[in-house]
C-alpha positions, -999 to +999 in steps of 0.1 A: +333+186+431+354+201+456+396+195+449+396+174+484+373+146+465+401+146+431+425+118+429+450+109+399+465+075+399+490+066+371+505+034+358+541+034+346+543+049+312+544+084+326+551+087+361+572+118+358+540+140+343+517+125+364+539+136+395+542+173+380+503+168+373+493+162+411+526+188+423+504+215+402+472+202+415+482+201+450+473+170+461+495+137+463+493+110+434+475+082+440+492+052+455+487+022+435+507-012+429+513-015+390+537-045+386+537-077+365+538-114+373+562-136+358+543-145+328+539-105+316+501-100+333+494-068+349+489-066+383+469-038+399+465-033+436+453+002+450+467+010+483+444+041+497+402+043+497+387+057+469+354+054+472+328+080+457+357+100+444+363+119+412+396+095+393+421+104+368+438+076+354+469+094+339+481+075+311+494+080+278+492+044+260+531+052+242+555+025+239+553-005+252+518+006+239+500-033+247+509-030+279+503+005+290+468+000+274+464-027+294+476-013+327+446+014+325+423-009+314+431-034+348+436-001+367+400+011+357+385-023+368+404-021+401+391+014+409+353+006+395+354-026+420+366-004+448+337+019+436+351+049+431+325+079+422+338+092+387+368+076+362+385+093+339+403+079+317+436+109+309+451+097+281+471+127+270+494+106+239+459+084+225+477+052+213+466+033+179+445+065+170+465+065+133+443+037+125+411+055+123+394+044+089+391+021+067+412+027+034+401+020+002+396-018-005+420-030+025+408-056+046+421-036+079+409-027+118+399+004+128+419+000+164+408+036+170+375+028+179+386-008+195+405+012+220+372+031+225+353+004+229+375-012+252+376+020+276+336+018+274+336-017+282+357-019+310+341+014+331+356+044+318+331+072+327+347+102+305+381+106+284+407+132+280+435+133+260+455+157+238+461+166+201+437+136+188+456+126+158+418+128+141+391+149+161+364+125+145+377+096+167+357+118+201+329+102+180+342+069+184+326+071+220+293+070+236+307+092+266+319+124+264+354+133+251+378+160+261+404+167+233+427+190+246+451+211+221+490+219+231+492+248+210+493+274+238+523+259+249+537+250+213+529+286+202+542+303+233+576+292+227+574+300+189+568+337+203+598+338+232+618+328+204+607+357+181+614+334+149+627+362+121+602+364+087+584+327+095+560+311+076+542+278+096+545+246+070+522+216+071+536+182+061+508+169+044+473+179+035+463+161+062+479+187+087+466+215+068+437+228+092+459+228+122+488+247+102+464+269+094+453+277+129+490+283+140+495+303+110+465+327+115+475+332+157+509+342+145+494+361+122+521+350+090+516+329+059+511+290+056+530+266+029+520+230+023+541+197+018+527+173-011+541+141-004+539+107-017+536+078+004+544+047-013+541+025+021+536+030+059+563+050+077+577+058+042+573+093+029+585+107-005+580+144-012+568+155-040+569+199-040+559+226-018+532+246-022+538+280-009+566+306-004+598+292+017+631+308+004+650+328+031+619+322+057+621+305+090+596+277+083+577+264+112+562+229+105+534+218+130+519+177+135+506+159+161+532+141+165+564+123+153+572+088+151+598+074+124+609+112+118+611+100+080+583+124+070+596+149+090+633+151+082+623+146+039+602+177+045+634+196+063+656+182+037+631+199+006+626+227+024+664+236+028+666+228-010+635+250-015+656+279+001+644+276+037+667+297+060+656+280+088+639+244+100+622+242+133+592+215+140+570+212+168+550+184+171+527+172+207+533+133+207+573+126+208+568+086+200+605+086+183+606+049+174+634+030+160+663+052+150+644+084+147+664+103+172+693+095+150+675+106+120+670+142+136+708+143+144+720+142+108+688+155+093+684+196+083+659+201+108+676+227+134+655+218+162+627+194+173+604+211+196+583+185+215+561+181+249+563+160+274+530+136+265+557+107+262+587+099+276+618+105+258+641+074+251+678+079+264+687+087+227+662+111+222+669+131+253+710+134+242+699+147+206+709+182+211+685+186+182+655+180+205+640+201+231+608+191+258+581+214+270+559+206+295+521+200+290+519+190+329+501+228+341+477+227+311+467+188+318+464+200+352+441+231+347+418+209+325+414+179+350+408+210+382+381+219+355+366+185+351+363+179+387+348+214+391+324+210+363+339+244+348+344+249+311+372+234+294+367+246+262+370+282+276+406+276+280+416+274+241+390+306+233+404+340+236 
């Protein structure tokens, strides 16, 4: 589709990347009403034509997460009844995606595929989003999925900063394949956190498997969101004779006190991207730095619109 017949709307969870999103683009973003009545329901009035063309809905469903869910899911419906060709749903920061199974004998949701199910059933056409906290949740759809990766802009800052004798650290066994990816681009060795988890958003550490004394160790997620696991891991690594602590994760969701956390943990610095917000606290932690995702996202919808490869993007 040619780039005149590409629109991105966005509700209010994000409106600073979805700005940077269309700058890069070169087009305007959409102009939409996304307010509230007194009662707490959105309200979604579009105020330009957008018939037969190609949408992004640029959204990450971060904190409040209820109600920026919501706001794509009425902002979808708006844009379907004012027949617009193509939605997309761009969710770059994929909210409730942690539950994504079923654990052994517990009588839980799986909201990961509720959220999909709900984007299906309200007119999503396609999805994008970013560092899936599971890939298997793409399979949660009936319509195709673009999971994106931030590693070329994670791991083009780790080389600027030309990290001395590193060695890239997974936090759990969980984050091993994507620790091992990092670790085989930058071409150095990989060491593995064994934690305990004796409840949610509590994490115990157990030892570390691998090589860490004098080494700057490089520890890679999806994303942070207490800061417990992440700080405990900083804390053993430091006692395992870690030189140096930096951590890069995608999805900043620092809830609660976590930018406090970082402050007085032995992490040296926080590297995340721009998917989410950062709360007032997080953004004076001099512990914490923000990249920008906003060109990549970007590059990826021009892509989608063009019916180019995507995938071609994270192959060398």
């Amino acid at each position: 589709m040619p780039i005149d017949n590409l629109m991105v709307f966005s509700g209010n969870a994000n409106p600073r990347l979805a700005s940077d999103v269309a700058r890069h683009l070169n087009i305007h973003l959409g102009r939409a009403t996304v307010s509230r009545f007194s009662d707490g329901e959105v309200m979604v009035e579009l105020l330009e034509n957008v018939r037969g063309k190609d949408v992004f809905v640029l959204q990450s469903t971060c904190q409040p997460s209820n109600d920026t869910l919501m706001e794509v899911m009425v902002m979808v419906d708006a844009l379907k009844r004012a027949s617009a060709g193509r939605i997309t749903a761009a969710i770059p920061y994929y909210g409730y995606a942690r539950q994504d199974r079923r654990t052994r004998s517990a009588r839980v949701a799986i909201t990961a595929k509720v959220v999909a199910n709900m984007l299906q059933g309200v007119g999503v056409d396609r999805v994008l989003t970013m560092d899936l906290h599971s890939d298997q949740i793409q399979g949660f759809f009936d319509i195709p999925v673009d999971n994106i990766y931030s590693s070329p802009i994670l791991l083009g800052d780790i080389w600027k900063r030309d990290h001395p004798n590193p060695v890239v650290v997974s936090p759990d066994v969980g984050g091993v394949v994507r620790a091992r990816a990092i670790a085989k681009r930058l071409e150095c060795d990989l060491a593995i956190i064994d934690k305990r988890r004796p409840k949610p958003n509590v994490a115990k550490v157990m030892h570390i498997i691998g090589d860490v004394k004098d080494r700057t160790c490089i520890i890679m997620d999806d994303l942070v969101d207490t800061a417990n696991t992440l700080c405990e891991a900083a804390n053993a690594l430091k006692e395992h004779g870690a030189r140096k602590v930096m951590a890069y994760c995608t999805h900043a969701v620092l809830s609660g006190s976590a930018a406090e956390r970082v402050t007085n943990s032995a992490i040296d610095e926080l590297v995340v991207t721009d998917t989410i917000p950062l709360r007032d606290d997080a953004r004076a932690c001099a512990k914490i730095r923000q990249l920008s995702v906003a060109e990549l996202l970007a590059e990826t919808i021009r892509r989608i619109s063009n019916e180019d490869s995507v995938s071609s993007l994270f192959i060398e």
